[in-house]
C-alpha angles and dihedrals in degrees: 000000000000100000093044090056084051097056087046090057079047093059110042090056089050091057089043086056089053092047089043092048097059091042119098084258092059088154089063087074076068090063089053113075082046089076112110097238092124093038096053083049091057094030087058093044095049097037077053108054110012121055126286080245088056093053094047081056087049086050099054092050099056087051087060090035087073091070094069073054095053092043088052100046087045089044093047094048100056089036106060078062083083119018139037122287091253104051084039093059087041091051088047099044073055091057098051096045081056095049091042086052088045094056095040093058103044086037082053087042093045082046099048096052 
């Protein structure tokens, strides 16, 4: 029952995407997957069956974890100047898993001192 409500969540911000993307503020469809409805998903698991202490470092992390988005928004931006929108999207989905690997190791690095 749980992962069916989650793909539920998943799918009704997908359709309110969609709605906000054909309204006159169509850049409000970019707030949306901001929302922390994935984040309250993980926030809840962890908070549930790691410690309180598990989930502050979880915390901190995703607070680190906006910068691959960042890359990625930048990256897209400038990008979509000089290719498609597709292989644009796809340069810039590149970016950010560069920018993701690049967290994880020097997160694991800063951890493991």
């Amino acid at each position: 029952m749980g992962i069916l409500f989650k793909a539920l969540i998943g799918a009704l911000v997908v359709v309110l995407i969609g709605v906000l993307a054909k309204t006159r503020n169509y850049y409000i469809a970019g707030l949306v997957p901001l929302f922390p409805t994935f984040a309250l998903i993980a926030h809840y698991i962890v908070g549930n069956e790691r410690s309180i202490a598990a989930l502050k470092t979880t915390l901190i992390f995703g607070m680190w974890a906006v910068l691959p988005y960042l890359v990625y928004l930048i990256s897209l931006y400038f990008l979509l100047n000089s290719l498609r929108l597709s292989l644009a999207l796809a340069a810039a989905v590149l970016c950010w898993i560069a920018a993701a690997w690049l967290l994880i190791t020097l997160w694991g690095w800063w951890q493991g001192r």
